[in-house]
N, C-alpha and C positions, 0 to 999 in steps of 0.2 A: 271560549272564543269571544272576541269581542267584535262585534258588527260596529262596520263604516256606515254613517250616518248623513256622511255627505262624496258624492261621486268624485273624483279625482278626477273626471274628463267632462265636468261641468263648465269651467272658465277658459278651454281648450277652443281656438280659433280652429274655423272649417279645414283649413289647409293645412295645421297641424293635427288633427284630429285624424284626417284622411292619413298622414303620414306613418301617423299610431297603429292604424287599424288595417294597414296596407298588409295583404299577405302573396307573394308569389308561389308559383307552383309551377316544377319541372313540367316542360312536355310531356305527356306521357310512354313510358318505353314499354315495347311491342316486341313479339317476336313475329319476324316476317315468313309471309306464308311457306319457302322454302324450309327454315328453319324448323318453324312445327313441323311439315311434314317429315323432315329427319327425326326428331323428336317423337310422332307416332311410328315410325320404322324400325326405327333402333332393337338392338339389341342389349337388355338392362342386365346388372345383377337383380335378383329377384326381391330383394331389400326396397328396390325402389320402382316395382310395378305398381303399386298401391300409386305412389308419389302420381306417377304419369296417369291412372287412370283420372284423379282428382283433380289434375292439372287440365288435361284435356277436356272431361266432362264441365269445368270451373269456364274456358277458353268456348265452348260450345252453348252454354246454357248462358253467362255472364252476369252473373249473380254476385254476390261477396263470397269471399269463404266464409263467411262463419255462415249464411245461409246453407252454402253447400254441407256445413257441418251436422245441419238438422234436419237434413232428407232424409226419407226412409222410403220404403218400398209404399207408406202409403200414400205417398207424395205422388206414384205415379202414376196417370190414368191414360184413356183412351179415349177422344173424343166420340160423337158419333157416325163423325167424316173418316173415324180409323185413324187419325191423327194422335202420335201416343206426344203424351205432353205433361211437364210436371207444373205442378202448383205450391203456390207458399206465401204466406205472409214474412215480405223484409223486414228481417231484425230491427236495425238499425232504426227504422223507418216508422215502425208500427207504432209509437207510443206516439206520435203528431199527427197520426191519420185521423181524417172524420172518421173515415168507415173501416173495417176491417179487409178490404179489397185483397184478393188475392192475385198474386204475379203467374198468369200461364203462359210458358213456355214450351213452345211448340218444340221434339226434340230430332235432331239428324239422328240418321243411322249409327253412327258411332258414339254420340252419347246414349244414342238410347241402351245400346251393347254394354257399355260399362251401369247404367243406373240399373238395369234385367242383375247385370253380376252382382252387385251392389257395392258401395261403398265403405272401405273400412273405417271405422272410428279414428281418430285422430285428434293430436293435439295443433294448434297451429306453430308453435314452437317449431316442433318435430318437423313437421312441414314444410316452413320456411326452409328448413335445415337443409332437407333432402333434398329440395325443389332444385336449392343451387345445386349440389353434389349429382342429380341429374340431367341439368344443363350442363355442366362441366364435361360429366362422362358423355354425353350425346356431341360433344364441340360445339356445344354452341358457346363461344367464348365472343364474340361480334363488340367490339367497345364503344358505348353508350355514352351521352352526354350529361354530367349531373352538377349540379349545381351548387358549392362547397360554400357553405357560408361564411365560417372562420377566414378563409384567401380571398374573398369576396369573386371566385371565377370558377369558370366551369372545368369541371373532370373528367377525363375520359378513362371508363372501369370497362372492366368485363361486363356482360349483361347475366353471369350467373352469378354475379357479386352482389345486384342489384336486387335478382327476383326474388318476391315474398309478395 
């Protein structure tokens, strides 16, 4: 490989620079609280309980998934107030940290339910995969705004087309 020796965005006027570096980002899409609460009601095929407990615990705690990927049972504690709560150092996040600071999250009764069960291993592929195919089976079909860059305008999809 041969190393640039001189930057390309060196003789780059402010206002074209700005133009270069400009990056937009959709709203973000949510399921509304009716929605989940179908979503925890449902009735699944059993293929995809896994899906909802990780989807729900993911929606309760609001971590990344791939953090949610590296919890274990000894992630979870109790504080001294009785407070059960998980802890972790973010992926993502860790290698820019001064310190090593840990995220504790305090947890509702129904995450705490699924992290006691615990979670199963998972690819995020797979994940992705089911996540939609369990939106879908639960209806929640609701269509979302998304932002198509090729037609330079926005899309209206499913919101199980979208989740991942």
């Amino acid at each position: 490989l041969e190393e640039i020796h001189r930057s390309p965005f060196r003789m780059l006027s402010r206002e074209k620079r700005k133009s270069i570096m400009h990056v937009m980002y959709d709203a973000p899409v949510f399921l509304r609280k009716t929605e989940f609460e179908t979503l925890c009601k449902a009735v699944i095929p059993r293929h995809l309980e896994w899906v909802r407990d990780v989807f729900v615990f993911n929606c309760c705690v609001g971590c990344r998934i791939g953090d949610v990927q590296r919890l274990g049972p000894d992630k979870l504690e109790i504080s001294e107030d009785g407070i059960p709560f998980i802890h972790y150092i973010p992926q993502k996040t860790r290698l820019r940290q001064l310190t090593n600071t840990e995220i504790e999250t305090p947890l509702v009764p129904m995450a705490l339910k699924i992290a006691r069960k615990g979670l199963e291993k998972f690819s995020r592929f797979k994940y992705n995969r089911l996540l939609k195919e369990l939106l879908r089976h639960c209806g929640i079909v609701r269509n979302v705004r998304i932002f198509n860059e090729l037609k330079g305008d926005n899309e209206y999809i499913p919101i199980h087309r979208v989740a991942m």
